[in-house]
KETOR-657860 format. One record per residue: residue number from 1; residue in one letter; x, y, z of N, C-alpha, C in turn. Coordinates in steps of 0.1 Angstrom, whole numbers. Each point is the difference from the previous one (the first is absolute). Example, Ala and Ser with C-alpha at 12.3 -4.5 7.8 and 13.67 -1.06 7.14 Angstrom:
BEGIN
  resi  resn    n_x    n_y    n_z   ca_x   ca_y   ca_z    c_x    c_y    c_z
     1     A    132    -57     78     -9     12      0      9     12      0
     2     S     -4     11     -7      9     11      0     -8     11      8
***
This chain:
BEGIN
  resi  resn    n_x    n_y    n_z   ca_x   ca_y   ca_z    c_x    c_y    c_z
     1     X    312   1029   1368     10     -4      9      5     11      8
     2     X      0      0     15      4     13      5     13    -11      6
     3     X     10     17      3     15     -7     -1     -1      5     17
     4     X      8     -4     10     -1      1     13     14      4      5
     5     X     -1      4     14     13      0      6      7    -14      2
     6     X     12      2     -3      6    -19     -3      1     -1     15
     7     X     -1      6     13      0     -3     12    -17     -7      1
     8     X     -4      3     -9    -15     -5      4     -1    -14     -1
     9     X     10     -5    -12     -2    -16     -6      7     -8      6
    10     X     12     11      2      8    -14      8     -5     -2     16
    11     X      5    -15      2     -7    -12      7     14     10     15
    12     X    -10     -3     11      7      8     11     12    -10      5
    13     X     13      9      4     11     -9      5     -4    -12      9
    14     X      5     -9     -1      2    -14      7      5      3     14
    15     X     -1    -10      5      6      5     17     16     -3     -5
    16     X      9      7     11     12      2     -2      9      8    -11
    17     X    -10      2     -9      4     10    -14      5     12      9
    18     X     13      5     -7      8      9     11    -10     14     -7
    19     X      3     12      9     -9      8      1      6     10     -8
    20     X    -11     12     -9     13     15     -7      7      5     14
    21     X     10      4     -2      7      9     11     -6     13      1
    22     X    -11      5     -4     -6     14      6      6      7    -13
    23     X      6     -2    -15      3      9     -6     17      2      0
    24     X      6     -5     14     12      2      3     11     -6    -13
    25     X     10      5     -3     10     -6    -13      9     -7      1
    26     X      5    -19      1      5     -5     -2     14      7     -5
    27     X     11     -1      7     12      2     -7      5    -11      0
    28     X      8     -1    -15      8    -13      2     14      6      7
    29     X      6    -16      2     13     -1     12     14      9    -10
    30     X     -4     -2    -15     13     10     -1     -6     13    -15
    31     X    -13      4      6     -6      9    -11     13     14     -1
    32     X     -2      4    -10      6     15      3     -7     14     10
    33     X     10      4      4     -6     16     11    -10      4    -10
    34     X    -12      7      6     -6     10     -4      4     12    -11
    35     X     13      1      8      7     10     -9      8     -3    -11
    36     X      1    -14     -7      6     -5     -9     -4     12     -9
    37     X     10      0    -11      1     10    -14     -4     -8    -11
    38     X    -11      2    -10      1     -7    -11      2      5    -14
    39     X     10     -5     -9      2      5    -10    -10     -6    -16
    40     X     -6      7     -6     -5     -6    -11     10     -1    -12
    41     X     -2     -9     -8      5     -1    -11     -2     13     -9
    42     X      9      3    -13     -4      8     -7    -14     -3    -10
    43     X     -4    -13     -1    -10     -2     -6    -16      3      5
    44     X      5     -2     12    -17      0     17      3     17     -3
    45     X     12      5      3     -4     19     -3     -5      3    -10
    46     X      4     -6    -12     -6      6    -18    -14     -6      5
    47     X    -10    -13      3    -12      1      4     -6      4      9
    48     X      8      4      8     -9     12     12     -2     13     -7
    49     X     14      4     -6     -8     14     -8     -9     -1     -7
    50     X     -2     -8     -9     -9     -7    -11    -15      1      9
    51     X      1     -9     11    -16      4      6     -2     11      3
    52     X      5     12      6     -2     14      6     -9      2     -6
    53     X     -8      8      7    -11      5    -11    -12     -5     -9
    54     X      6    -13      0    -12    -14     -7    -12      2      7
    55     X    -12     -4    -11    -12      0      8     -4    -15      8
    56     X     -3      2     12     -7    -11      6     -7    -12     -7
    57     X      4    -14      1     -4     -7     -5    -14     -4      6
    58     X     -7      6      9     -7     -6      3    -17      9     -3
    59     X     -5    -10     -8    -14      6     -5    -14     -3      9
    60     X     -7     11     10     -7     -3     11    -13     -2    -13
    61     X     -2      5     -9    -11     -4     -8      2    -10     -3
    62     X      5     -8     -6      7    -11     -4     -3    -14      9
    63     X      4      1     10     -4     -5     10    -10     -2      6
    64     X    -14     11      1    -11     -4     -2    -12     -4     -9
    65     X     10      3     -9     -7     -8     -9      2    -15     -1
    66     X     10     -2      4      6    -19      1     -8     -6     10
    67     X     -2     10     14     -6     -3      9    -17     -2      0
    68     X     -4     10     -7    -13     -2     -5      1    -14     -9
    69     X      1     -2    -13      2    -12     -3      6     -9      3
    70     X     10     -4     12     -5    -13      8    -12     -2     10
    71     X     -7     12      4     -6     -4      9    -17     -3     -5
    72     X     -1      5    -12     -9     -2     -7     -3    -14    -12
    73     X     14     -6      5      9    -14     -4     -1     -4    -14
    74     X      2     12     -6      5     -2    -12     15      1     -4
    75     X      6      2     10     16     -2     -8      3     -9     -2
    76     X      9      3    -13      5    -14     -8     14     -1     -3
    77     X      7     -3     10     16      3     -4      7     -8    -14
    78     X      3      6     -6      6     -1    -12     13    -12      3
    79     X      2    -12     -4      6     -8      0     13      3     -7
    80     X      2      4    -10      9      4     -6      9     10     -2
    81     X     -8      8      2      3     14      7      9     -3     14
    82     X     -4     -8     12      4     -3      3     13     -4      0
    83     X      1    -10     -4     13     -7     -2      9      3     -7
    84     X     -5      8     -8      8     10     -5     12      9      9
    85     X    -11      6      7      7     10     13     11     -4      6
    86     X     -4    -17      4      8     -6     11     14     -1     -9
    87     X     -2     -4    -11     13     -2    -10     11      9     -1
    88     X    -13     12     -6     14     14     -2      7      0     16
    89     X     -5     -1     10      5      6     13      9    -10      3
    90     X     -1    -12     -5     12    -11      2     10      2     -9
    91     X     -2      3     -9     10      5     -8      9     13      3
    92     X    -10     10      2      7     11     11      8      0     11
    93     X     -1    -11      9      3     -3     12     12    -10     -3
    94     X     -4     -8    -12     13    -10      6     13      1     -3
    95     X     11     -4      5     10      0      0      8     -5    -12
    96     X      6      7     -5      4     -8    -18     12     -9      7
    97     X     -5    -17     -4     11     -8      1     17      4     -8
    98     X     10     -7      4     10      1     -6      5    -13     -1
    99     X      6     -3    -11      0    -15     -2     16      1     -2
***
């Protein structure tokens, strides 16, 4: 299975589909200045220091090798494994109710 440019699959705009603006940036009617100030929490600073220096998560071997094995269509995504993933990250992510 070769994987493609997703401009390639999708089906071309319909007539009257409004057009990209050239790149140009939508502001909203009451966004903040450019020069807004932002402050992080003490917790976002203890994990920004925490990454400094971390190594890149991103494995270019790794990757070809995933790529070679789908295109040779043998990948077999692990179902469980899977779902697994989606779980911890929902659990990470969600918001602890208060009752």
């Amino acid at each position: 299975m070769k994987i493609n440019n997703v401009n390639d699959v999708l089906p071309p705009p319909s007539p009257g589909t409004p057009k990209p603006n050239g790149g140009a940036r939508e502001v909203a009617p009451n966004a903040a200045p450019a020069s807004a100030e932002v402050t992080l929490s003490p917790l976002s600073a203890q994990v920004a220091e925490g990454l400094k220096g971390a190594e890149p998560t991103f494995d270019a071997q790794r990757v070809a090798e995933v790529r070679r094995v789908i295109e040779e269509g043998n990948y077999r995504p692990d179902p469980v494994r899977i779902a697994e993933a989606v779980i911890a990250q929902v659990a990470f992510t969600a918001k602890p109710q208060v009752q």
